[in-house]
BALOBA-1460 file (C-alpha; in Angstrom, 3 decimals):
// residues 225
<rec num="1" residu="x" x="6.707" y="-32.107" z="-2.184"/>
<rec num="2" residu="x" x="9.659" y="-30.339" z="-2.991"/>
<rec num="3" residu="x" x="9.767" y="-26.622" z="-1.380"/>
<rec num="4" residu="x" x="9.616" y="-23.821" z="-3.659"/>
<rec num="5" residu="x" x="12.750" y="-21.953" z="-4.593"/>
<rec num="6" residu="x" x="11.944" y="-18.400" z="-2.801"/>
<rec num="7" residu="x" x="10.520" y="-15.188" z="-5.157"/>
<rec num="8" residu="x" x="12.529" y="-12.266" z="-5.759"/>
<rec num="9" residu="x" x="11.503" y="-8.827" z="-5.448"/>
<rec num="10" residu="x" x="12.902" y="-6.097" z="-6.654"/>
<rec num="11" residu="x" x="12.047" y="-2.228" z="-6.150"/>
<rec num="12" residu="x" x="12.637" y="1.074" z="-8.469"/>
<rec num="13" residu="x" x="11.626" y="4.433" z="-8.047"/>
<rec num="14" residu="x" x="10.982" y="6.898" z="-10.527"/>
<rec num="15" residu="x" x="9.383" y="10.843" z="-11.327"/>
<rec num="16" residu="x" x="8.970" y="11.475" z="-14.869"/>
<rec num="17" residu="x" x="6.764" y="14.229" z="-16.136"/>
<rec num="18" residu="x" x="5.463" y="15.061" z="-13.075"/>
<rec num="19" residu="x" x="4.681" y="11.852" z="-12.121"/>
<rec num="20" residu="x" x="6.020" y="9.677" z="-9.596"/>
<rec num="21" residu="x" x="5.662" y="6.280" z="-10.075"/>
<rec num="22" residu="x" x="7.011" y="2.682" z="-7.604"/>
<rec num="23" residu="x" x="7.057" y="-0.786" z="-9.179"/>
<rec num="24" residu="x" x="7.624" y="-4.037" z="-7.798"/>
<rec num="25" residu="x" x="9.325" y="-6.986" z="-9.669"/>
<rec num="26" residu="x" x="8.862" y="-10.183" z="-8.611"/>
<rec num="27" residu="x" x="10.624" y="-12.882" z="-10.301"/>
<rec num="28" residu="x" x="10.481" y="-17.182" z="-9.954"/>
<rec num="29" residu="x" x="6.907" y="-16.096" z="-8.081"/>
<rec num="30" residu="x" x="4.757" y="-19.234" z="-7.539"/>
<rec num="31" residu="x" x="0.963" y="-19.535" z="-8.872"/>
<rec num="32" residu="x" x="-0.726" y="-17.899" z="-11.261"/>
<rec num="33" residu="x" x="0.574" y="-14.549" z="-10.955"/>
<rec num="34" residu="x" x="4.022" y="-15.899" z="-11.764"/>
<rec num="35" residu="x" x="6.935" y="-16.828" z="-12.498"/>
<rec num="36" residu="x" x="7.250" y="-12.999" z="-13.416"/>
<rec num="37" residu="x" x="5.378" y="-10.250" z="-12.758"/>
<rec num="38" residu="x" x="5.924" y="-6.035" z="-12.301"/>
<rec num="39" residu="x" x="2.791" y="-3.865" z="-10.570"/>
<rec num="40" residu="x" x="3.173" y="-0.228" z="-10.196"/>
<rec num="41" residu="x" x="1.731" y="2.611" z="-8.074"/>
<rec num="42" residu="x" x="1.724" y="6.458" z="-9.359"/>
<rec num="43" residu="x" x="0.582" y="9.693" z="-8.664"/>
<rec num="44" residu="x" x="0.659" y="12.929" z="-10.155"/>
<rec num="45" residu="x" x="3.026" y="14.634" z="-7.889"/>
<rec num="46" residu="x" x="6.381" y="14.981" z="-8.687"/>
<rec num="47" residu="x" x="7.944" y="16.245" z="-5.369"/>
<rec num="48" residu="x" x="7.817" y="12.431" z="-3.925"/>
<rec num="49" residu="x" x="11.049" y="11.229" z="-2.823"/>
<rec num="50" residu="x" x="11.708" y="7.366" z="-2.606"/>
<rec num="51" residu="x" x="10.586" y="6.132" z="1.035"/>
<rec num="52" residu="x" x="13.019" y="5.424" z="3.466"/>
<rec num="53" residu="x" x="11.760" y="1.644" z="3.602"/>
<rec num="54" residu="x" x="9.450" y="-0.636" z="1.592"/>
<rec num="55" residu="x" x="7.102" y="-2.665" z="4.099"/>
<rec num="56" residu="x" x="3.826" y="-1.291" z="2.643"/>
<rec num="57" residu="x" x="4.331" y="-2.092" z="-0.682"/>
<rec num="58" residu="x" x="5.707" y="-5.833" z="-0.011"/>
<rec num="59" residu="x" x="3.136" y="-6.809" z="2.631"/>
<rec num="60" residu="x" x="0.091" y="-6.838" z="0.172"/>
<rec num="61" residu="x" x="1.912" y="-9.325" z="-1.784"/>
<rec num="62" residu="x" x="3.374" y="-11.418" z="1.154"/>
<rec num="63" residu="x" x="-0.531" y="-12.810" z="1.378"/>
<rec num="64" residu="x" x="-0.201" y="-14.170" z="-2.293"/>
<rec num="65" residu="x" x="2.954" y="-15.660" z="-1.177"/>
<rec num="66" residu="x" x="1.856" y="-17.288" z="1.552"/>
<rec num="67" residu="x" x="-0.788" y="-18.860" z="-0.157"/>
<rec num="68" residu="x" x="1.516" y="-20.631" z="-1.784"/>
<rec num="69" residu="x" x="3.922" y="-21.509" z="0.672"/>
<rec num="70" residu="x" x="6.754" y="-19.232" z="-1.154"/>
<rec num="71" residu="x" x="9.009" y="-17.500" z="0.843"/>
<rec num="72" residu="x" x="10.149" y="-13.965" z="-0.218"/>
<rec num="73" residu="x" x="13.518" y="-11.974" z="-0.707"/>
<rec num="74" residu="x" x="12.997" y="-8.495" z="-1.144"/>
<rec num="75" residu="x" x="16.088" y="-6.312" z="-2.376"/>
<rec num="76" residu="x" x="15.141" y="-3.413" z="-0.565"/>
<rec num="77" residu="x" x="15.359" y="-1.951" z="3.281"/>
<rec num="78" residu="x" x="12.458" y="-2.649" z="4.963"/>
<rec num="79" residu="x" x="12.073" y="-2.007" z="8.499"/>
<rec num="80" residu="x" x="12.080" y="-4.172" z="12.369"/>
<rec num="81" residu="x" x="8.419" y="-3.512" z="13.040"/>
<rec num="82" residu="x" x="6.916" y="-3.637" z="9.458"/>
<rec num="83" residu="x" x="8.882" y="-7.111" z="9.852"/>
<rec num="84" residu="x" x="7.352" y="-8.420" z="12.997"/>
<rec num="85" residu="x" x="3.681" y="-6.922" z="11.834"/>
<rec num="86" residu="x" x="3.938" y="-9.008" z="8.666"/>
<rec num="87" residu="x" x="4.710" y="-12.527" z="10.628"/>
<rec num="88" residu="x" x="1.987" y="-11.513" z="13.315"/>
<rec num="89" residu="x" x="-0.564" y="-10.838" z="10.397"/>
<rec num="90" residu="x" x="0.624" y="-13.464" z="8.291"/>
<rec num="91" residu="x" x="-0.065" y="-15.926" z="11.400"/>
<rec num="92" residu="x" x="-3.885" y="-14.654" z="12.329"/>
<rec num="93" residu="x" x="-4.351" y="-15.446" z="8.933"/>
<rec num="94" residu="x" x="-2.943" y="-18.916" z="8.484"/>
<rec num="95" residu="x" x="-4.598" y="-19.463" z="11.829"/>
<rec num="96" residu="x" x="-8.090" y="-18.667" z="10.470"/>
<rec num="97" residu="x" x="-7.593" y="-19.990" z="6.808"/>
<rec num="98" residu="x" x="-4.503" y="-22.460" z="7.453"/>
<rec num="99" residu="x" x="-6.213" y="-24.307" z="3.885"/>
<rec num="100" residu="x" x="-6.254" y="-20.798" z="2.244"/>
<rec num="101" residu="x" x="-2.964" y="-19.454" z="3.931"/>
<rec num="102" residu="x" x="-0.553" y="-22.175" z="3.922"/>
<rec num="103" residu="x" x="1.856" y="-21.282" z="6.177"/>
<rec num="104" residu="x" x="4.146" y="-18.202" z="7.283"/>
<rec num="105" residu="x" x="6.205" y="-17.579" z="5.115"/>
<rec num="106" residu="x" x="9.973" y="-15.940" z="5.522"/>
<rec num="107" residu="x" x="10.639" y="-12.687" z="3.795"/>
<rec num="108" residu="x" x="14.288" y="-11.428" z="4.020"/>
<rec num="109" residu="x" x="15.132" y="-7.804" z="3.190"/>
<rec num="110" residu="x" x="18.472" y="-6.606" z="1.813"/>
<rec num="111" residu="x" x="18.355" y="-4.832" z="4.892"/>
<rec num="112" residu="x" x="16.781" y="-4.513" z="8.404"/>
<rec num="113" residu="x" x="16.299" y="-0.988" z="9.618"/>
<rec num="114" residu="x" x="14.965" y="1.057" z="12.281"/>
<rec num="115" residu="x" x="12.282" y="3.672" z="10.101"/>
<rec num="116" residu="x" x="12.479" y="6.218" z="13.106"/>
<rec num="117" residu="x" x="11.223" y="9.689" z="11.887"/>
<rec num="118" residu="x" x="14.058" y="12.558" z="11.340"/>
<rec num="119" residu="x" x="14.866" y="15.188" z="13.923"/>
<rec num="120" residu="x" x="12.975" y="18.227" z="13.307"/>
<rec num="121" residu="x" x="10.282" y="16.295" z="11.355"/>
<rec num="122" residu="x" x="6.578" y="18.446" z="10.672"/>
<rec num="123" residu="x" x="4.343" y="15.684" z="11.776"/>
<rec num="124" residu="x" x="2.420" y="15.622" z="8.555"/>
<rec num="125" residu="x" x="-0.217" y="13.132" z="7.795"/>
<rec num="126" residu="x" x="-2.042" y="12.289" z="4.676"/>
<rec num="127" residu="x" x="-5.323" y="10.145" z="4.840"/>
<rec num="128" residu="x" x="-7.498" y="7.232" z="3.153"/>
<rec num="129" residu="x" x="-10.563" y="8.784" z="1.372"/>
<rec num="130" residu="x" x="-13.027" y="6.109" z="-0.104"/>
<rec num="131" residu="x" x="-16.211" y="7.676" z="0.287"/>
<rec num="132" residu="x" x="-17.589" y="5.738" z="3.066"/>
<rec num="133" residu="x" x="-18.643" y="7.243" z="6.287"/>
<rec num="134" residu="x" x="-15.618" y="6.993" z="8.163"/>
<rec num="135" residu="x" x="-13.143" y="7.929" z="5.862"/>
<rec num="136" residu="x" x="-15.462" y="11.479" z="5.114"/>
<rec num="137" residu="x" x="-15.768" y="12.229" z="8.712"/>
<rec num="138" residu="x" x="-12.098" y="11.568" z="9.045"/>
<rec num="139" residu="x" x="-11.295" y="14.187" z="5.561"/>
<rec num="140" residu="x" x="-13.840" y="16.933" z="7.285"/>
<rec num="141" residu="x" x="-12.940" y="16.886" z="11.058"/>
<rec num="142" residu="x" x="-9.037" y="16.712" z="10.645"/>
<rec num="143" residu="x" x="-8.934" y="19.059" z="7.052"/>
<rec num="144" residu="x" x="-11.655" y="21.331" z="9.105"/>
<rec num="145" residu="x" x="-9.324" y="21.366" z="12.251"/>
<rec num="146" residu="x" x="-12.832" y="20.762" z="14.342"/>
<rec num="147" residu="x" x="-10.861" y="18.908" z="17.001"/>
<rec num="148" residu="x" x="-8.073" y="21.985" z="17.559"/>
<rec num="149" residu="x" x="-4.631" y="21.884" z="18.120"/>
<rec num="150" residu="x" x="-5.685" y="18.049" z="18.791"/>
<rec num="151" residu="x" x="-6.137" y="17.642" z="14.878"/>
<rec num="152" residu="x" x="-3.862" y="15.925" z="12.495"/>
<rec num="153" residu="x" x="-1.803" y="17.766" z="10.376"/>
<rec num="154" residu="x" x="-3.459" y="16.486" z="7.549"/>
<rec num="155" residu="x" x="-2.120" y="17.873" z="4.095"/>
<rec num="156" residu="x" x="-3.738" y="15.326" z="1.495"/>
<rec num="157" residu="x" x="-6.802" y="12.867" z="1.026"/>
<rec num="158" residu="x" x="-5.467" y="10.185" z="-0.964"/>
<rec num="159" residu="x" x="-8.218" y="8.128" z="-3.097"/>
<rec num="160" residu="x" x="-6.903" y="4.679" z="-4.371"/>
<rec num="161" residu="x" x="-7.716" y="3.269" z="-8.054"/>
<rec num="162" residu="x" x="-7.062" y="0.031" z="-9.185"/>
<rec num="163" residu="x" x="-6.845" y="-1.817" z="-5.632"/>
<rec num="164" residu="x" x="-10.170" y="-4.014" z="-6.426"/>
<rec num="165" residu="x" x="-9.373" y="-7.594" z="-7.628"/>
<rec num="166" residu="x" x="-12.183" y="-6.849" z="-10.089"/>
<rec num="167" residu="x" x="-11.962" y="-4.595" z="-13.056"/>
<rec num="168" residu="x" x="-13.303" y="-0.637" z="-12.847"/>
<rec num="169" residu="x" x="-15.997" y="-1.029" z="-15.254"/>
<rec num="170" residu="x" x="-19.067" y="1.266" z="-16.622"/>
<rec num="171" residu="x" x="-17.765" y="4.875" z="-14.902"/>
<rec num="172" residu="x" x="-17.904" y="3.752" z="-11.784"/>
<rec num="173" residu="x" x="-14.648" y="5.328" z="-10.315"/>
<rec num="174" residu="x" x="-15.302" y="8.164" z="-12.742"/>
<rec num="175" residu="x" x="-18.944" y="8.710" z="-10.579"/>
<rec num="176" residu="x" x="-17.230" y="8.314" z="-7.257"/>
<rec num="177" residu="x" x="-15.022" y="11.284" z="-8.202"/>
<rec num="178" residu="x" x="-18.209" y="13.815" z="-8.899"/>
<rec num="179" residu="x" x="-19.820" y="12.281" z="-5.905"/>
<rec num="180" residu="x" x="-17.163" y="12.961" z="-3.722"/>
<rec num="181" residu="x" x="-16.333" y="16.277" z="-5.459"/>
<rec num="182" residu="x" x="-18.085" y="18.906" z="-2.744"/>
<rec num="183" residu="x" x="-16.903" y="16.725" z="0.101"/>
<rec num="184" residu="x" x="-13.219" y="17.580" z="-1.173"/>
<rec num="185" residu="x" x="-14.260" y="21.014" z="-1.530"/>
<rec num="186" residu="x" x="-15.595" y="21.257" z="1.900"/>
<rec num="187" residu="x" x="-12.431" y="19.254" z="3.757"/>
<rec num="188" residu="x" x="-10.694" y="22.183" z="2.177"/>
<rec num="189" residu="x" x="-7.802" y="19.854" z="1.919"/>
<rec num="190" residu="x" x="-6.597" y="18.621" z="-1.618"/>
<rec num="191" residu="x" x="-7.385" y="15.335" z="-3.296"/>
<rec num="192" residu="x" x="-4.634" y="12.837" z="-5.039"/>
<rec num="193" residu="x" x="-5.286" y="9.890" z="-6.892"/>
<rec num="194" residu="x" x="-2.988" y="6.965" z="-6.514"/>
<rec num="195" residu="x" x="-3.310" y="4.413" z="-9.467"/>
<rec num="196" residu="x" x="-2.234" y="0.925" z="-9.305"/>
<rec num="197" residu="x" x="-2.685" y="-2.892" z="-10.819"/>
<rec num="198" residu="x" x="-1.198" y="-4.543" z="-7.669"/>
<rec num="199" residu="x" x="-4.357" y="-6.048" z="-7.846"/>
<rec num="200" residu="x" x="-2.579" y="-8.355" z="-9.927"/>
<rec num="201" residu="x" x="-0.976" y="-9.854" z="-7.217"/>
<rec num="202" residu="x" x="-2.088" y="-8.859" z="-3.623"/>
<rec num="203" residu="x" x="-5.356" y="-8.436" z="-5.238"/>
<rec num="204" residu="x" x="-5.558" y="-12.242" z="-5.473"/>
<rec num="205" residu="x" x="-5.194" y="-13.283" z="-1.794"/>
<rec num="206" residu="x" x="-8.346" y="-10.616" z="-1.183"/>
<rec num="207" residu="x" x="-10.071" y="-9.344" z="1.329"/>
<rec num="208" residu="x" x="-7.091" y="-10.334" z="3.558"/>
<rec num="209" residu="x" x="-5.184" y="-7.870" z="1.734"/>
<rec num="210" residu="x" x="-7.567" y="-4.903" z="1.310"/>
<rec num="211" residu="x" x="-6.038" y="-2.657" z="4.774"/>
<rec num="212" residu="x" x="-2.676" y="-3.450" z="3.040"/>
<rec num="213" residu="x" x="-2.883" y="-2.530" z="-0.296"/>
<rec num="214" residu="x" x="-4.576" y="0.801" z="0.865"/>
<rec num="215" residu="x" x="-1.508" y="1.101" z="3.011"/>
<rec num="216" residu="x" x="0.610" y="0.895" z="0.264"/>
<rec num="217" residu="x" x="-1.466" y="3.762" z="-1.604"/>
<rec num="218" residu="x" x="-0.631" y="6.065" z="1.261"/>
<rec num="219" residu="x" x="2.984" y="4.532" z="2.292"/>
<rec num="220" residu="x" x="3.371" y="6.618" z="-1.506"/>
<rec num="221" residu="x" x="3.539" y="9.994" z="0.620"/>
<rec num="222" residu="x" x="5.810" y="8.664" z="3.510"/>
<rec num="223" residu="x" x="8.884" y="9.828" z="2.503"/>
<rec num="224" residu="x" x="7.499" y="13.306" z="3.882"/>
<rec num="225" residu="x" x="4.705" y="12.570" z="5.699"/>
């Protein structure tokens, strides 16, 4: 079998009406998500600068590569340890599922950097909210300060929508919202919503991709956090 030319990905960056919004391009992408394809994250916050590299938003959709056997060519930075996490992920998988996960796959940046944080930066954190246990305990113990000068310096609870491979039927994200209202309120810490379809995608080599694709809600904030 002939091997498959390698997809294309291409990032942009954009804050329009107070929104600030990522998307992905792929193009010549294998399998049913193909040949071309754009997914998009946004949240209403318009202070959001571009982050400095683009591993979380790529890795989701490395998985739906790899089941495929496609390499990948990203025209954007992304950095040396987001590189070596993907290949070390990429071969637990193919290790587990090598029927499922083909193979590792290559992905070549535009550019290999080193993401180290600037001098003088806050130390600011932002952090997964779901509404299970772990991620409340997490929102009331760090936006509480219970632990001290040991807390994080948590500024934001981000809640992800769209990162299901299965469509947000019936209310159901609406209900999570007034469930998790007081919980919010109590954390004392405020909540941002991160929308996305890169379900569309990443979604389809799930539940391998589920810790990635909530990475990629958060890696929103990382210009600044």
């Amino acid at each position: 079998m002939a091997a498959l030319k390698p997809a294309t990905v291409h990032f942009d960056h954009a804050i329009v009406g107070g929104t600030t919004t990522i998307r992905l391009h792929f193009e010549d992408l294998a399998g049913p998500a193909g040949p071309r394809r754009s997914v998009f994250w946004r949240v209403a916050d318009a202070a959001l600068d571009a982050p400095p590299v683009v591993d979380s938003f790529v890795a989701p959709h490395v998985f739906y590569a790899a089941q495929h056997g496609q390499d990948v060519r990203v025209r954007a930075p992304m950095s040396r340890g987001g590189l070596y996490n993907m290949q070390a992920l990429q071969a637990f998988r193919h290790r587990l599922e090598p029927r499922w996960f083909l193979r590792v796959v290559g992905v070549e940046p535009d550019a290999v950097v080193d993401a180290a944080r600037p001098a003088g930066d806050p130390g600011l954190a932002v952090a997964a909210l779901s509404g299970g246990l772990d991620s409340v305990f997490t929102a009331l113990r760090q936006g509480r300060r219970l632990p001290g000068d040991a807390a994080h310096r948590v500024t934001t609870l981000v809640l992800g929508r769209g990162l299901e491979p299965f469509e947000d039927g019936g209310g159901a994200f609406e209900r999570l919202l007034l469930r998790l209202r007081p919980l919010v309120e109590a954390s004392g810490l405020p909540l941002a919503v991160v929308e996305t379809d890169s379900h569309m995608v990443g979604g389809r080599a799930w539940p391998a991709t589920a810790i990635p694709m909530t990475a990629a809600a958060l890696a929103m904030f990382s210009a600044r956090h």
